[in-house]
Structures are given as C-alpha cells and as structure tokens.
C-alpha distance (Angstrom), angle and dihedral (degrees) to the residues before:
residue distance angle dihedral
X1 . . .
X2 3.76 . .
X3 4.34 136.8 .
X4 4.33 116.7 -83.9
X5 3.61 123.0 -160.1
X6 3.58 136.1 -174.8
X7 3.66 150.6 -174.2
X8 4.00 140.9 179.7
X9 3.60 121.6 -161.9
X10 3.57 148.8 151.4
X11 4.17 89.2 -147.1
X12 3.50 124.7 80.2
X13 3.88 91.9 -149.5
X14 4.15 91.3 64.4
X15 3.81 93.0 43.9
X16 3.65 83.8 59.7
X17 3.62 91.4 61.0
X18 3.78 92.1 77.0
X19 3.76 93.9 90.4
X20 3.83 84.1 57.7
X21 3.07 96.7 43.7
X22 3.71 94.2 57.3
X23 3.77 98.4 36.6
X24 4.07 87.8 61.3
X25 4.10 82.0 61.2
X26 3.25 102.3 44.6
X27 3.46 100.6 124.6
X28 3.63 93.7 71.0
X29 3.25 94.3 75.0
X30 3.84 129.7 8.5
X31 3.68 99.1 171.4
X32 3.99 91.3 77.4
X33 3.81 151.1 5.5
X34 3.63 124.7 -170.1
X35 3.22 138.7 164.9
X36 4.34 131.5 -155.8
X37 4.03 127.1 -171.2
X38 3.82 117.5 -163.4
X39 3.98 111.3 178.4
X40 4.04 98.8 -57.7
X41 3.66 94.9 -16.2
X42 3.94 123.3 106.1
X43 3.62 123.5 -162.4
X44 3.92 129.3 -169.4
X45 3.68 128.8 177.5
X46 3.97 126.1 177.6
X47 3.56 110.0 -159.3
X48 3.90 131.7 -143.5
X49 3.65 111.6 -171.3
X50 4.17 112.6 -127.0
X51 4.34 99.7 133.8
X52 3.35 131.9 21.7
X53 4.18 99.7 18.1
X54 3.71 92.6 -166.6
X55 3.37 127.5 85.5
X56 4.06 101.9 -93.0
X57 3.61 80.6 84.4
X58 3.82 98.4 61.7
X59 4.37 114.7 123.9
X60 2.84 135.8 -99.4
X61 3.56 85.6 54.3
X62 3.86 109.9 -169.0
X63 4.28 129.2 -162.9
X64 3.70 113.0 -150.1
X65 3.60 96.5 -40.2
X66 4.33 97.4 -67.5
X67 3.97 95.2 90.4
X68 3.43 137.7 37.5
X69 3.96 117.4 -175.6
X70 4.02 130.1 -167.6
X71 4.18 101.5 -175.0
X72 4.44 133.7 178.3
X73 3.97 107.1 -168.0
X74 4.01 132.2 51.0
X75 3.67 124.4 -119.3
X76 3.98 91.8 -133.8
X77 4.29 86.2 -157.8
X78 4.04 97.4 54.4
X79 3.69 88.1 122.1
X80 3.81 102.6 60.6
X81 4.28 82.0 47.4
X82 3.25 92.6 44.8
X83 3.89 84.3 50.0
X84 3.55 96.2 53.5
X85 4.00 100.7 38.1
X86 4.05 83.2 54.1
X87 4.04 83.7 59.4
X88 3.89 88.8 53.1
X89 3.76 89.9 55.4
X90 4.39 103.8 -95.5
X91 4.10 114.0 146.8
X92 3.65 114.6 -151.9
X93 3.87 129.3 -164.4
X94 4.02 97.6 -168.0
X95 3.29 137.6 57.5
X96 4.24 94.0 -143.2
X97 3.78 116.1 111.0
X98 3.99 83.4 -125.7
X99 3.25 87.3 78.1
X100 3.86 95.7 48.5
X101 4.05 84.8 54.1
X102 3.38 96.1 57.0
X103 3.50 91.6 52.4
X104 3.52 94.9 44.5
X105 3.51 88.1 52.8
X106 4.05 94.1 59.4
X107 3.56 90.3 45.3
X108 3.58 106.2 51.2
X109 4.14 107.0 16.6
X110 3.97 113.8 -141.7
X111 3.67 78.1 -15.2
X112 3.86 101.8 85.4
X113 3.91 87.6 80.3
X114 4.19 89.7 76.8
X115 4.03 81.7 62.7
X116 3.27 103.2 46.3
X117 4.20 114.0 91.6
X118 3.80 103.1 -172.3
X119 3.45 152.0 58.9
X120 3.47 123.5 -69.8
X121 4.00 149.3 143.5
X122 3.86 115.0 -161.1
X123 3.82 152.2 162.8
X124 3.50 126.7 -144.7
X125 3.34 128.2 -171.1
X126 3.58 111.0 -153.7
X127 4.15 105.5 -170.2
X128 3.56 102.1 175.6
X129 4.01 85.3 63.2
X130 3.95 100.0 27.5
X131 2.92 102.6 -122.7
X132 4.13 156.4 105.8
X133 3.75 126.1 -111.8
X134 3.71 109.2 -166.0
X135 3.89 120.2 177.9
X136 3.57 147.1 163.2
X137 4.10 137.3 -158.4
X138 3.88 127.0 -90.0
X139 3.77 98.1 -90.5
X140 3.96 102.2 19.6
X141 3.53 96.8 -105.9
X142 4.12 88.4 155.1
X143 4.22 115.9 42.0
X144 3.72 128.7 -124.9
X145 3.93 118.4 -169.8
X146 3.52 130.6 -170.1
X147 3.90 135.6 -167.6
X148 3.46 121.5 172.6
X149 4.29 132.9 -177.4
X150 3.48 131.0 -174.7
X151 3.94 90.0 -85.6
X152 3.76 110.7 32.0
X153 4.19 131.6 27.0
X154 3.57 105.2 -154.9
X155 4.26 130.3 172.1
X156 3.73 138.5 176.2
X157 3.77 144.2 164.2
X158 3.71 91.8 -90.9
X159 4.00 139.5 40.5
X160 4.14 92.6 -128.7
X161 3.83 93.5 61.8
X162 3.49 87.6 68.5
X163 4.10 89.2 57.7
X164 3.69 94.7 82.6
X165 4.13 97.7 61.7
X166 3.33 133.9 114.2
X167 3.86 104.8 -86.8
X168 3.74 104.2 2.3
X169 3.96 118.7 159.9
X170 3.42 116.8 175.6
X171 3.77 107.7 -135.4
X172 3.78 131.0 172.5
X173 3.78 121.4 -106.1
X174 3.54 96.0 -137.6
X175 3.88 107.1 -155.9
X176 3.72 88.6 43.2
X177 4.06 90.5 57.7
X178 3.87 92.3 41.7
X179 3.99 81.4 59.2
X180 3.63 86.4 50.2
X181 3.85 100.5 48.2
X182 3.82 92.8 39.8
X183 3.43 115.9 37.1
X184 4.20 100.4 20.2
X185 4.22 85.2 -117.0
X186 3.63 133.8 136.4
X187 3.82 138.9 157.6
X188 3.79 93.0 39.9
X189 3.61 104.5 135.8
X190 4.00 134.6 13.4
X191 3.82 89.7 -75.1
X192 4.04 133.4 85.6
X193 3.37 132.0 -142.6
X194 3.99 84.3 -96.8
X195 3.98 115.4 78.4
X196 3.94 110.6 -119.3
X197 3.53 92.1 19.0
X198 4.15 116.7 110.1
X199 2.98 136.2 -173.2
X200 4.11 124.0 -147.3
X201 4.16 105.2 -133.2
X202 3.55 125.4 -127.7
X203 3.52 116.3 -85.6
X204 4.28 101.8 29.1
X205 3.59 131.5 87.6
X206 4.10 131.3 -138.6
X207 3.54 126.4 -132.0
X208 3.33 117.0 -161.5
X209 4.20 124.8 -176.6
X210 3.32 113.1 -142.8
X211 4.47 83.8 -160.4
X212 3.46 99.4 53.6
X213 3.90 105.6 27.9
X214 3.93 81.4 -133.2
X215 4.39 114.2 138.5
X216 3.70 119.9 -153.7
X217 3.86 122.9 -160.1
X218 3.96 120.0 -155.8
X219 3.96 133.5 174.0
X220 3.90 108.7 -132.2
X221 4.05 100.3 173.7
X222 3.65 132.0 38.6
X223 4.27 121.6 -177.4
X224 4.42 82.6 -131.1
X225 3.53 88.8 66.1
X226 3.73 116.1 114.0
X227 4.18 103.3 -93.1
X228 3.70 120.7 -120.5
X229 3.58 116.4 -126.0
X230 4.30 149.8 78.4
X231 3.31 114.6 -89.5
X232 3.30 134.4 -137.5
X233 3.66 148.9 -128.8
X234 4.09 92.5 -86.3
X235 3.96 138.0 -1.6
X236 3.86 88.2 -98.7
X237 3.66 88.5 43.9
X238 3.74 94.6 50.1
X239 3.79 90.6 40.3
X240 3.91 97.0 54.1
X241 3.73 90.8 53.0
X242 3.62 99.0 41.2
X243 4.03 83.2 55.3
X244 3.61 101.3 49.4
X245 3.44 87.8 49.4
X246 3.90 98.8 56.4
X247 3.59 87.9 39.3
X248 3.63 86.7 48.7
X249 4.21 89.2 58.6
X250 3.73 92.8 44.8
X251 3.39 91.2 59.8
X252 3.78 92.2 64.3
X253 3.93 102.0 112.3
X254 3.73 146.6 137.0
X255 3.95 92.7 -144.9
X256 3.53 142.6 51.7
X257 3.95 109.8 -64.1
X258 4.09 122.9 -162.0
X259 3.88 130.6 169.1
X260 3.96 128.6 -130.9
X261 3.43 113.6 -120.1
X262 3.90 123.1 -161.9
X263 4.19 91.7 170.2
X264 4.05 87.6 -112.6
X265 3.89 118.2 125.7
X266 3.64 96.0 -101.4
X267 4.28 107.2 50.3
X268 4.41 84.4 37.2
X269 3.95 86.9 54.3
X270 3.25 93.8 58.4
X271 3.43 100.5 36.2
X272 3.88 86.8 60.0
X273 3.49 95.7 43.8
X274 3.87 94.0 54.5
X275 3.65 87.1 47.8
X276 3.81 92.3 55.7
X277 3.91 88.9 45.5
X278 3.88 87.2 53.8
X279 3.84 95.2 48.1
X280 4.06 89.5 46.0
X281 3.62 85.8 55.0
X282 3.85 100.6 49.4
X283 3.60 95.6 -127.5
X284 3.82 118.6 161.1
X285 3.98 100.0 -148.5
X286 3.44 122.5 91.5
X287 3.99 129.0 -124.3
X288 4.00 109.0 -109.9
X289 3.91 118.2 -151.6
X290 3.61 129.0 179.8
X291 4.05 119.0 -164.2
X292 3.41 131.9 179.2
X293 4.08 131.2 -111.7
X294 3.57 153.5 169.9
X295 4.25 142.1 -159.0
X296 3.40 82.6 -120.8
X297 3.86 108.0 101.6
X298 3.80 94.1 -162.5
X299 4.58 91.4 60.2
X300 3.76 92.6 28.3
X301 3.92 121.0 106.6
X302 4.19 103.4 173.3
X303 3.43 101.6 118.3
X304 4.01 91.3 61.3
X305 3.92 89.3 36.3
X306 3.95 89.4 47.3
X307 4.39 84.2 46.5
X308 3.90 86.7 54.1
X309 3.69 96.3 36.3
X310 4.73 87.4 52.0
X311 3.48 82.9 41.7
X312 4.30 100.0 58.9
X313 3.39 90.7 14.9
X314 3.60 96.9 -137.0
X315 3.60 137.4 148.0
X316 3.56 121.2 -83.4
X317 3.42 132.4 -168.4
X318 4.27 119.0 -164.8
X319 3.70 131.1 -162.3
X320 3.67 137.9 -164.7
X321 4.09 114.9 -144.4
X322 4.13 110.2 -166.0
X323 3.53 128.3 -168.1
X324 3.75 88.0 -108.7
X325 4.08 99.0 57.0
X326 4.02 86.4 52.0
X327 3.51 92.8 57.9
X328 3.37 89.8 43.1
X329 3.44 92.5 64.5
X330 3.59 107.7 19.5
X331 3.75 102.7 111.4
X332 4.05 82.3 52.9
X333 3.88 90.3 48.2
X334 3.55 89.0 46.8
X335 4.21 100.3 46.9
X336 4.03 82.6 52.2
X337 3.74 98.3 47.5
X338 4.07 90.7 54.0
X339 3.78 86.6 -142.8
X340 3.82 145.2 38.1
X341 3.65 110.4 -84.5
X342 3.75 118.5 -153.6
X343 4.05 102.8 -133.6
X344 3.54 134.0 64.0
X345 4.47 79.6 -144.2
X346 3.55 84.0 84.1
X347 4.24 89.0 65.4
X348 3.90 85.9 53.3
X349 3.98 90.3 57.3
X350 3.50 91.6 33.6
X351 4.13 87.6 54.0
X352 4.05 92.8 44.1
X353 3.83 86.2 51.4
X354 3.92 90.2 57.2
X355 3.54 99.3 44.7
X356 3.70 86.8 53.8
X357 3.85 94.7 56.1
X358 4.06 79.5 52.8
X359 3.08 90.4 57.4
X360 4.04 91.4 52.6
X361 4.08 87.4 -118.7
X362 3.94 114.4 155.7
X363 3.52 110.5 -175.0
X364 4.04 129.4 31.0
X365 3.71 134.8 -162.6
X366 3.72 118.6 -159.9
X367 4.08 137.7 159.5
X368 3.81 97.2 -102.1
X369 4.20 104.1 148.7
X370 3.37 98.6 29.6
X371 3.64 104.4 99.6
X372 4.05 90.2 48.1
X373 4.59 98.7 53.7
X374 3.84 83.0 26.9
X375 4.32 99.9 58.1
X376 4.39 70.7 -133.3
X377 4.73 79.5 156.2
X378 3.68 120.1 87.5
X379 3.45 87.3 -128.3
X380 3.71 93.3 77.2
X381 3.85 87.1 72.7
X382 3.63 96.4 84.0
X383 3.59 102.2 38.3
X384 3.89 82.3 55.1
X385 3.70 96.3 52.8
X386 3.93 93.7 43.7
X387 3.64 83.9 53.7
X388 3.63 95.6 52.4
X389 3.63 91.3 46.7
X390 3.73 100.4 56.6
X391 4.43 92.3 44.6
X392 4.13 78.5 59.2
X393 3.65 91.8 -114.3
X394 3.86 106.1 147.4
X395 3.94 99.0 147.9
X396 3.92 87.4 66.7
X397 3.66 95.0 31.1
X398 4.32 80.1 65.7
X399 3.81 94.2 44.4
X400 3.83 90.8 51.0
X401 4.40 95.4 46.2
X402 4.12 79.9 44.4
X403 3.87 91.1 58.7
X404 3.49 96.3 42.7
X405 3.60 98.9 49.6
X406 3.52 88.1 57.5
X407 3.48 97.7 58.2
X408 3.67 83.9 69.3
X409 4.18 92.5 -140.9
X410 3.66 104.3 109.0
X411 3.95 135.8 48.2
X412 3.95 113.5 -134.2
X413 4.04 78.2 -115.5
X414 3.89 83.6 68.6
X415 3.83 93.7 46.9
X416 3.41 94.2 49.9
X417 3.82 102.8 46.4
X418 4.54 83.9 49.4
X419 3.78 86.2 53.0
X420 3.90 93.8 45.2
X421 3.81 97.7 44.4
X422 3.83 90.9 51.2
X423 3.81 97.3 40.6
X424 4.23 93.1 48.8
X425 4.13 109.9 74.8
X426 3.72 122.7 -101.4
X427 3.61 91.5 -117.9
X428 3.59 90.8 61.9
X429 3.89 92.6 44.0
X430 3.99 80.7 55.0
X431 3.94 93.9 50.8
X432 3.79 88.0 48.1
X433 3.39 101.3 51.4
X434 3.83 96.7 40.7
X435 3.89 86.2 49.3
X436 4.35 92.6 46.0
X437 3.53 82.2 52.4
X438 3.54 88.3 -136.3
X439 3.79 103.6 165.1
X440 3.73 110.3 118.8
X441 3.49 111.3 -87.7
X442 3.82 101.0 -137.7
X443 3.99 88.0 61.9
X444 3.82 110.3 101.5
X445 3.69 91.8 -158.9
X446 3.80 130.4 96.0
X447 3.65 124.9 -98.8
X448 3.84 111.4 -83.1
X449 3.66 116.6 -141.4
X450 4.17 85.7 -156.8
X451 3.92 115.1 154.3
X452 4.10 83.1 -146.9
X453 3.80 103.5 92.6
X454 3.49 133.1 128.4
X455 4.29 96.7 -133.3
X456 3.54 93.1 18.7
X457 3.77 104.1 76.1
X458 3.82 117.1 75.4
X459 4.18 115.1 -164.5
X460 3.58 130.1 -150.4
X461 4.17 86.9 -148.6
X462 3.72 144.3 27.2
X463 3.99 84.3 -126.9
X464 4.08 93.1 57.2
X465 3.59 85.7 38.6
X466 4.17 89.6 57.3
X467 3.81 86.9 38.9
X468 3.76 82.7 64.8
X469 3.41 100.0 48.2
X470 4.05 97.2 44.2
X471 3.98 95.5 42.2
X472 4.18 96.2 38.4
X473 3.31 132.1 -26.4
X474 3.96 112.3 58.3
X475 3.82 112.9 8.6
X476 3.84 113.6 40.2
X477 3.84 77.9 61.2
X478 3.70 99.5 49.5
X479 3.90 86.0 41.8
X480 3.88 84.8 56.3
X481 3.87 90.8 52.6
X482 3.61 100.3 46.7
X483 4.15 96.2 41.8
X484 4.14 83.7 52.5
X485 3.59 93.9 41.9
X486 3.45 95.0 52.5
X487 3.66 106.4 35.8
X488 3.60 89.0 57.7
X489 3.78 85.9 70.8
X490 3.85 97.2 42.2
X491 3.78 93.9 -109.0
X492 3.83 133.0 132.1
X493 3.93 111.1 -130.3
X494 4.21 111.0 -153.8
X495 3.38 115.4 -171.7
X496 3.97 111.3 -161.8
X497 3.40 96.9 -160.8
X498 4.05 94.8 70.1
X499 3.41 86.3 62.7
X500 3.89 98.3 133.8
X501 3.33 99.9 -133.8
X502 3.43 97.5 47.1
X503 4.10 94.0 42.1
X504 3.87 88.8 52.2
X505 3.61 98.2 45.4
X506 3.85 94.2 57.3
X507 4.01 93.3 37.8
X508 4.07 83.6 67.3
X509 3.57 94.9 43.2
X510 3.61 114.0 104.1
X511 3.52 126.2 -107.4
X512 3.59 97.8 -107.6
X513 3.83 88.3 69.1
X514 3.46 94.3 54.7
X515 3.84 101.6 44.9
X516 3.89 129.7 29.4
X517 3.66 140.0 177.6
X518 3.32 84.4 -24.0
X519 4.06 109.7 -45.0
X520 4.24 129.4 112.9
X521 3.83 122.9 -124.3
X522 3.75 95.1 22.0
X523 3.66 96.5 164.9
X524 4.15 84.4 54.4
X525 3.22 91.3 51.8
X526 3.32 110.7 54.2
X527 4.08 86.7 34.1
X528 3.68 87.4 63.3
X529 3.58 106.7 33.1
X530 3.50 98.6 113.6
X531 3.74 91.1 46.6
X532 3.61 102.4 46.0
X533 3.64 129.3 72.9
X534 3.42 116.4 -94.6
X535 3.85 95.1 -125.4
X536 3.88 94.3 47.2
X537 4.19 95.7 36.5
X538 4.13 85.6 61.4
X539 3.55 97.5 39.0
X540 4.16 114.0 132.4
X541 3.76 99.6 -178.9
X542 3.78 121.8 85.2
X543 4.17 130.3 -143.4
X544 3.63 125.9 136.2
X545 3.60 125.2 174.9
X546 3.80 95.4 -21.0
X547 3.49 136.3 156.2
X548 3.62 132.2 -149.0
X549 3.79 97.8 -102.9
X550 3.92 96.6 162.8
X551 3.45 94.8 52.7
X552 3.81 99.9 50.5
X553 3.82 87.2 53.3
X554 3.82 95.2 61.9
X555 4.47 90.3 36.4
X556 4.03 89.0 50.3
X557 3.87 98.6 25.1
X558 4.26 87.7 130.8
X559 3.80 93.3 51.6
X560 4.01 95.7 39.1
X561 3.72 91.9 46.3
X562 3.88 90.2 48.9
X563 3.50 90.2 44.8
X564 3.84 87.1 51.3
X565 4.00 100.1 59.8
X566 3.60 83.1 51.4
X567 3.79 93.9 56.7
X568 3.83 95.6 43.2
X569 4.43 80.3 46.6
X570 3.67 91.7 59.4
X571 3.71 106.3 36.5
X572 4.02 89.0 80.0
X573 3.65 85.8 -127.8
X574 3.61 106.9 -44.1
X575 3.54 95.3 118.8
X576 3.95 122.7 30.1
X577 3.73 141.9 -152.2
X578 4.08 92.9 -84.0
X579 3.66 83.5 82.9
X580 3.79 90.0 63.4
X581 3.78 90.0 47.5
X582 3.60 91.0 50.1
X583 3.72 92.7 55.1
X584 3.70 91.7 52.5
X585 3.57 96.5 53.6
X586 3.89 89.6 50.8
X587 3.22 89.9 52.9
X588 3.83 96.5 45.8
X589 3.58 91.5 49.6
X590 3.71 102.9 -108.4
X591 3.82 101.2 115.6
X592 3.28 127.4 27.2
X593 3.73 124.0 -104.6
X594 3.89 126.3 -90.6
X595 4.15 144.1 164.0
X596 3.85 87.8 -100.8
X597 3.62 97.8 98.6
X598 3.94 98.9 40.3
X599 3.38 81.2 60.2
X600 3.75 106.0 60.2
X601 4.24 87.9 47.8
X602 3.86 77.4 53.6
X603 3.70 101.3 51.9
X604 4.19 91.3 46.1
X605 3.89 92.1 49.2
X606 3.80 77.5 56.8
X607 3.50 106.0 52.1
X608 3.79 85.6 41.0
X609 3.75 99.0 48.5
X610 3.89 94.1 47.7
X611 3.72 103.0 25.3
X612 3.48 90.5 -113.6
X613 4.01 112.9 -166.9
X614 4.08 114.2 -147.1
C-alpha cells in the first residue's frame, strides 16, 4: 500500500517536480520515498509497509534492467503466482508481491492483470518496448490520476500532487460540480470535478508511448464476464466459501489487521468471519474493531455492534464524531478528499479511520461493495417487482408485496411510485423533470439532460440496476471516500466483498437470491445465519456509518446559515441566495430535511481549500 507519482517531459525543470509531487502525498506512505529517472521519465513511489517489511520491497522496484514499476494496492494471491511462475523457471530474491508483478508482467504481457486478485494502481515502465503500462484493479479500489499539458503528462494517486507543477490552475469542471450540487453524485465518468484532470476507471489499463507522446485507454475487466470459481452445493453454500476465501487473502499481512464495524450485515459478517479464521488458525491475538456511534437513538447502532462484539469477543474501540470536530477539521478533510463530498457519513469513516491509527492498527477490513452486487438499498424493491411483473410472474410478485408489508417500512404509496418510476422510460422521466423544472433553484447552471442521476434512471432489472451502481453511480464514489479516508491515516482499507470472484458470482445470480418475501441480501443471509447474531442476521432497517445530519442543522442552524452566505459569497455566482432560504425553511420546519445544503458548505470549503477558479 503506499502513494505513486509520475511525470513525462522533455524539460528538466518539470522532471524535477517529482519530489513535489511526492512530498504533497506523503501520507500514503511514511515508511519510504523514492524517487527513479529513466531518459524523460520521472518516477515516485511513497511506501507504506504491509508485506515484505524489509527492504526487498523498496519502489521503484526494477527486473533485470527491462521494467521498472512504481505500484499502490496488494495483489492478496501473489503467492499461488508466485508459485506457478517459479514452475515456469522465474528466481525471486523478495518476498513482496512487487516482485511477483514484475514477473508476471514478463511472463504474460498486458496479460498479467487476469492473475492478479486485488486492488491496485500502478506504472510500469516497460524499456525494452518504450513505453508505459498504467493499470488499475477490477472495481477501482486504488486511484490513478492523470493530467497532461502540451509539455509534460504527469499522474498520481491523488488530484493535489498535481498542485505543485509548472502552470497548474485549479479550475472547476463545471458539469461535473452541477452533478455534485444537484444530484449528490461524483466520480461518474472518466472526468473530476477539476477540468483537465482524468481519472483512469477501474478495470482498464493506459498505454502510454514514450516515442510518440500518444496515450491509449483500454477496458480489461467487466462484472458480466463469466466468474472464476467452483461452485458449490447452493448459492449460500457457494457464497460462504467464496467469502472466507477472499477474506482469507486479505488477511495476508505483516502488521496488525482490524475490521470496521458499523453493526450492519455486511462489516459484522466479516468481522465474524475473520474471527473464525483467527480461531481456526490458533492465533493468540485478538481482532480489534472500531465503529462509530452517537446519543442519539435514531443514528446509533451499539446494541447490534455490542451483539457482534459478545459474540467474537473481540476488542472494540467506539468513537463519537460532533458537529464541532468536523468543522474543525473540514478544510483538512476536504484537501485529502480532492473534492467536495456530499455527506457528513464520510466524517464518521473518516473519524473510525483515525482512531484506528491511535490504536497503532495497519490494515482494515470493512463491508464497502456490498450493498451495490448485493441489491443491500431499498431501492432495489421496485426494480425487482417491475421485473417480476414483465416475466408474468404474479404468484411471486404477491409473496414479495406480502413480505414487505410486513416489515412495516413502506406505505403501498411508496411501492407503487418504485414500481411506476422503473416501469415508465427514462426518456419520459427526462421530459418530466425538464418540464417540473425540478432542478434546484439555487444552482446557477442550466438544466443538464445527463443520463447519470441518482432518481433519474429507471431499470428494466435488479442486475442493470447493480451494473449501475458497481460501474458509476454508487461505488467508484464510495471507493473514493474510503481510499481518502483512510490514507489520510496511513492505513490500507480491504474490502472482502470486491473480491472478484465473489462480486461476479453474485452479479449473475438471479434476483430471487438476492431479495425474498420482502428482505435484501438473501443469499447473505441465509449464508451467514449460523454466524451472525440473531438480532443483526434478521435486521430490515439500514444505517451504516451515518451521522445525524438533520439534527445538527436545527442544533447549529446560526453557524450553518452564516457559513452558508459565505458559500453562496464565494462561489462567484454559481450558487445563489435560495440556498439560504432553503436552509431556513428546514430549519423552521417547512420542508423536510435533505443533503442539499451540506453540500453547498462542501463545494465553498473546496474552492477555498484549493483555490478553485469558477
């Protein structure tokens, strides 16, 4: 785990820029910083020290003078390919999985990525060929920039490296921020919320020749692909072991390993299944967690994180966050996110992540993806019941309204509207929204026709609908979050349930196995129901690490509102008074709360923090 950086150039002066480049990062790994030139290529790596402590595992890593690599991730299965390239006659002199890449590289060309199960963002520079061979993991677990001017192409694992070049002006992408403001949404396509800065998506490669100057983008993983792996005698069956086995890998470490653990079904089943995997293997140290609460009964989850704590009796650590620590640090939070972020959520992750580094923890494991292969939202229901409506399949279609009635969360108002918005065509969602004229009225910014909205996009399936969430419209953002989050702290996030196996196996599982009469994650649930506490396996309700946004509004309405004029001040008009009326009648009572005015105090801290120019 650890920060790359980059830069090609014909100049002296911009290769120089490396060292700035990676001292802007260095929080991403404080175990290391070295730097390589090649000819008119600059490589940086920051390392943070998870496998292979010594110093074989120092970057730039090179094999026998043809390839150079700088890499952020780990490939959790580099022993089995280490195994297997020994058999085709490779020597190795570390034990890093670095050195396995490399390797794997030579062996199999652009190929090696099919062998890889991990996350990962890295450059290698292949000099026999002359040329650059960028790539990152399945999902995008690990982030790979890239900014390029007429003289220099530079990259990195975050936007602010790129800060320190020669003739950088940060200036606002302006359909990517009117995504922001209106719909909550970021990460979506290729582009950032800064103009002329890219970002490559999970699941491609770059190739970039260092003859022509000419850059090359290619998609080497898709979740449709056929899965890899032996099934077994049921979906819950072949779901439990393809979980313990990915846990299993990302439990490969040199230094102390804990899990988060919001009391939801996802971050307690793999705290329990860690804890069986440490039992099984008779070691003596205990799992540490750390989870997030509140006094507030309505955000707080500690009785089912106290249920899975009894239950694996492991160490748990809890924090607090307050509306007064986040603004506290906010302009910090914000210059290590790269962008705004549209939740105060992401300061409860961002607080568990600290108090782990307190706590001298390393590595963490937590549930992140689970929700998007899993249909784990509420808003799968109505995709699912459209979808049983047009295969014909009524019978099931009244088992399924049955089972959510009796949960007793929804209205048959509510059930009704989710079938209706997914059975009407997006192009006539479009029409209607354009003609309610339901953009937010304190955006300065024309309507956007964009097919990337959160309540804009009705699906035929709960599979296109997970597609959706995987590819664009949920996780590359949450992925963003967490790898910020946590890299601020100098720890490695895994999440288990990006395993590709696993995440490919239930995207091709039907619907049914995901939800029944009525209840989310099915094929979880019964997987782990002799795992999971009996109060959190049957729970209906969804949280996470929240944070009780609508309540801070109302207990700091004379700060937030001051705060507020200031944002719509320095926006040079993007934004307008209306959000300052809005607030008030929130806070009044007339309207009901939502995330739009967090995210206005976000965007200003934004322009502020990076000098942004609109």
């Amino acid at each position: 785990m650890c920060g790359i950086a980059g830069i090609i150039a014909t100049k002296e002066e911009h290769l120089s820029s490396i060292k700035k480049m990676t001292d802007i990062i260095q929080h991403r790994g404080p175990n290391g910083n070295n730097i390589y030139q090649w000819n008119n290529v600059a490589l940086g790596h920051l390392r943070l020290s998870i496998i292979d402590l010594s110093e074989g595992g120092t970057q730039p890593m090179h094999w026998h003078d043809k390839y150079t690599i700088i890499y952020n991730g780990e490939v959790y299965n580099y022993i089995e390919i280490k195994e297997e390239l020994v058999k085709k006659g490779y020597d190795f002199t570390s034990h890093s999985d670095t050195e396995v890449m490399l390797a794997a590289y030579d062996c199999w060309g652009e190929g090696c990525l099919s062998h890889f199960n991990g996350m990962f963002a890295f450059a290698l520079l292949d000099k026999a060929n002359n040329k650059l061979f960028c790539a990152r993991d399945r999902f995008g677990v690990k982030p790979f920039y890239y900014y390029r001017r007429d003289d220099y192409f530079a990259f990195a694992s975050e936007i602010k490296a790129f800060t320190v070049l020669a003739g950088w002006q940060a200036v606002a992408n302006k359909e990517r921020v009117y995504e922001f403001l209106q719909f909550g949404l970021q990460d979506l396509t290729h582009e950032t919320m800064f103009e002329g800065v890219y970002q490559l998506k999970g699941g491609h490669y770059l190739l970039y020749d260092l003859n022509t100057g000419k850059q090359q983008i290619q998609q080497w993983f898709d979740i449709t692909q056929p899965a890899d792996y032996e099934p077994a005698d049921s979906a819950a069956a072949t779901f439990k072991k393809l979980f313990s086995s990915s846990v299993s890998l990302r439990l490969r470490a040199d230094v102390k390993v804990g899990s988060c653990l919001s009391g939801g079904l996802d971050s307690s089943s793999v705290v329990l299944t860690v804890n069986e995997q440490l039992r099984a293997l008779n070691k003596q140290e205990l799992q540490e967690t750390v989870s997030s609460c509140f006094e507030n009964k309505k955000y707080d989850e500690q009785e089912y994180i106290d249920a899975v704590v009894e239950k694996a009796k492991c160490i748990n650590h809890k924090i607090f966050p307050d509306l007064t620590d986040l603004y506290n640090q906010l302009s910090k939070i914000v210059w290590h996110q790269d962008e705004p972020f549209g939740s105060t959520s992401v300061f409860a992750q961002w607080s568990v992540f600290k108090k782990a580094r307190e706590e001298n923890i390393t590595v963490m494991l937590d549930g992140q993806g689970a929700d998007e292969i899993l249909a784990g939202y509420h808003s799968y229901y109505g995709v699912y019941f459209w979808e049983l409506i047009k295969k014909g399949q009524f019978k099931k279609l009244g088992a399924e309204l049955k089972g959510i009635k009796s949960l007793g969360l929804y209205s048959n108002g509510f059930i009704v509207k989710e079938i209706v918005k997914n059975a009407v065509p997006l192009p006539v969602w479009l029409l209607i929204k354009k003609l309610g004229k339901q953009q937010q009225d304190w955006i300065n910014y024309p309507y956007q026709s964009t097919k990337h909205t959160a309540d804009d996009i009705s699906f035929s399936s709960v599979q296109q609908m997970s597609y959706s969430q995987v590819v664009s419209s949920n996780l590359p953002m949450l992925l963003h979050f967490e790898d910020r989050d946590s890299m601020a702290f100098s720890i490695e996030a895994r999440v288990p349930f990006l395993d590709y196996r696993l995440a490919q196996f239930i995207y091709n599982l039907p619907a049914s196995e995901k939800i029944s009469n009525g209840i989310t994650k099915s094929v979880l649930r019964r997987a782990m129901q002799d795992v999971l506490p009996a109060k959190v396996l049957n729970r209906k309700d969804k949280m996470g690490f929240v944070t009780p946004e609508a309540v801070w509004v109302k207990e700091y309405s004379a700060q937030l509102r001051s705060d507020l004029e200031k944002a719509v001040a320095i926006s040079n008009g993007f934004i307008n008074q209306h959000i300052v009326e809005k607030f008030d009648r929130v806070v009044e009572g007339r309207e009901a709360f939502d995330f739009t005015v967090w995210r206005a105090l976000c965007f200003a801290k934004w322009i502020e923090v990076f000098d942004v120019k609109i």
